[in-house]
matplotlib code that plots the C-alpha trace (Angstrom):
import matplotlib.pyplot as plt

x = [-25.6, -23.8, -20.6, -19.8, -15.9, -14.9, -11.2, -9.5, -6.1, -5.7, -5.6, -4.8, -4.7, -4.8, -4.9, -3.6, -5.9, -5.5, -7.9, -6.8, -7.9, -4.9, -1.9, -4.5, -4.7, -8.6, -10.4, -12.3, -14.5, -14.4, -18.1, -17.6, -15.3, -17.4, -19.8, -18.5, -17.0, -20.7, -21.8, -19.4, -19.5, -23.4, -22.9, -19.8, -22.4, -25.7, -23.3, -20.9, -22.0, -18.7, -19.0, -15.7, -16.4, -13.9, -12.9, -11.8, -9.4, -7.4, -3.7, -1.3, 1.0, 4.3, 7.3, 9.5, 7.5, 4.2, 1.7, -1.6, -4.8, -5.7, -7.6, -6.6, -9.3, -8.4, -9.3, -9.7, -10.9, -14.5, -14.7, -18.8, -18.2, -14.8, -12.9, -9.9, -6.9, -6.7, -10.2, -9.8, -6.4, -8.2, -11.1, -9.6, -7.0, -10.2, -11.7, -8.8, -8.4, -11.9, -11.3, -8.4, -10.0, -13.4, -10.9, -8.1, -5.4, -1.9, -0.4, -1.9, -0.2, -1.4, -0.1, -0.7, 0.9, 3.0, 4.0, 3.4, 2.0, 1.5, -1.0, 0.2, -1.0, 2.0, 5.4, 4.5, 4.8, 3.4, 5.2, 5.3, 7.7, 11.0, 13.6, 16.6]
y = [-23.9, -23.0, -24.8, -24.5, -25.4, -26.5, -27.2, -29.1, -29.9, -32.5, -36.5, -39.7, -43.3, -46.7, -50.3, -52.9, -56.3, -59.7, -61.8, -65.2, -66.2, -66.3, -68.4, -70.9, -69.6, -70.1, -66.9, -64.3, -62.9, -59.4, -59.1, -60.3, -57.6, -54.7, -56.2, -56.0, -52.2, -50.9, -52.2, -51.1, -47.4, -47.7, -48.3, -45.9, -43.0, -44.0, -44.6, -41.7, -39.7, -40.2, -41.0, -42.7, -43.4, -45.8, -47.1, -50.1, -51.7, -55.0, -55.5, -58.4, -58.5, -60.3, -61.1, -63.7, -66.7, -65.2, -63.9, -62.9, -61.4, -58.2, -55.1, -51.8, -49.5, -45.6, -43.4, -39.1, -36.7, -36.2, -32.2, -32.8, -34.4, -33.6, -34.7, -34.0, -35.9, -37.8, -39.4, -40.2, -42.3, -43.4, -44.4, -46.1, -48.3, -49.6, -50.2, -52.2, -54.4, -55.3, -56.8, -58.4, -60.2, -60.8, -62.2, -64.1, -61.5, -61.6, -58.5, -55.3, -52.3, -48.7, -45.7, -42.2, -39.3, -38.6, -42.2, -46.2, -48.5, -52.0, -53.8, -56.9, -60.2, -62.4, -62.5, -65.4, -65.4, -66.7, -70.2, -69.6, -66.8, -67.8, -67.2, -67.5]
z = [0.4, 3.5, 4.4, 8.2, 9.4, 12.3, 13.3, 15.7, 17.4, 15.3, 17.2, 16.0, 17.0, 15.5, 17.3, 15.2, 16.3, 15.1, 13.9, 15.2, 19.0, 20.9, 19.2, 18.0, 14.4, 14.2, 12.7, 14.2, 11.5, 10.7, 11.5, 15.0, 15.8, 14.3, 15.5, 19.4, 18.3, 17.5, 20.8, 22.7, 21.2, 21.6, 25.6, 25.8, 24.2, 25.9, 29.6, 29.1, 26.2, 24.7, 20.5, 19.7, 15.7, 14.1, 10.7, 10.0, 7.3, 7.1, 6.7, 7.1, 9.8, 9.1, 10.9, 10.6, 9.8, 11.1, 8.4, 10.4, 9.4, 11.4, 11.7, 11.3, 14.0, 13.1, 15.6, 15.3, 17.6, 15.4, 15.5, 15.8, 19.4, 20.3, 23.4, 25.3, 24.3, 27.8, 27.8, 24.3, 24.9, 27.8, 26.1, 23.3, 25.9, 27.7, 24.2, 23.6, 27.1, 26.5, 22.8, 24.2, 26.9, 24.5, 21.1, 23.4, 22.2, 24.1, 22.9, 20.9, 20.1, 19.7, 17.4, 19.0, 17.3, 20.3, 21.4, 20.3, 23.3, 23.8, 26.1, 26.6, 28.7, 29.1, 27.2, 25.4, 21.5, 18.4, 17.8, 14.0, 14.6, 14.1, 16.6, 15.1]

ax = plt.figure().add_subplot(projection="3d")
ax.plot(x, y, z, "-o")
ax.set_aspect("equal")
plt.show()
C-alpha cells in the first residue's frame, strides 16, 4: 500500500450556532441544521465548485442565567480541495448569514485562528441573561 501526503498551511474556523429560534427558546433540531448545511455545501460545489466539508458537535453555551443548546460547525482547509484563506472566511461568513436569516439567530460568533468575529442582527439579548 502507498500512502500519499499532502500538506497544507494549516486553516481553522468554527461558528458556534444556537439551537433555539431567535429568543423564543423553541428547538431547532439538529437534523434541520445538517440538514440546511448539506444543501447548502451541495449548491456551493455544484454553483462554485467550492467543497466546504464541516463537522459538527454540540456544546452548551452558558452565561449568566442563559444555558442554550448549540452547535459546534468546524471548518479546515481540506488538503484534497484546498482554498485560499480569503474565499474560505468568505465562504463560511455567507454560510453563516444565511443560517441566521433561515434559524432566526440575532448574534453568532466565529473563531479564526487569526481573529474571533461576530455577525450580529440587532443588540438585543437573550432575556434569561442576567444583567446585574
Amino acid at each position: 500500500m502507498t500512502i500519499t501526503k499532502t500538506s497544507i498551511h494549516p486553516f481553522s474556523a468554527q461558528i458556534t450556532f444556537g439551537l433555539e429560534r431567535g429568543y423564543t427558546q423553541a428547538l431547532i433540531p439538529k437534523e434541520t441544521i445538517v440538514k440546511f448545511l448539506q444543501d447548502y455545501q451541495y449548491r456551493l460545489f455544484k454553483d462554485k465548485k467550492v467543497a466546504l466539508s464541516a463537522s459538527v458537535s454540540e456544546c452548551d453555551i452558558v452565561f449568566s442565567g442563559q444555558v442554550e443548546p448549540h452547535l459546534k460547525l468546524n471548518f479546515i482547509n481540506y488538503p484534497k480541495f484546498p482554498l485560499g484563506e480569503n474565499l474560505l472566511k468568505e465562504t463560511i461568513e455567507e454560510l453563516t448569514k444565511a443560517l441566521m436569516k433561515e434559524f432566526d439567530q440575532n448574534r453568532v460568533v466565529i473563531e479564526y485562528l487569526d481573529e474571533t468575529i461576530m455577525l450580529e442582527v440587532s443588540e438585543e439579548i437573550d432575556p434569561r441573561i442576567q444583567q446585574e
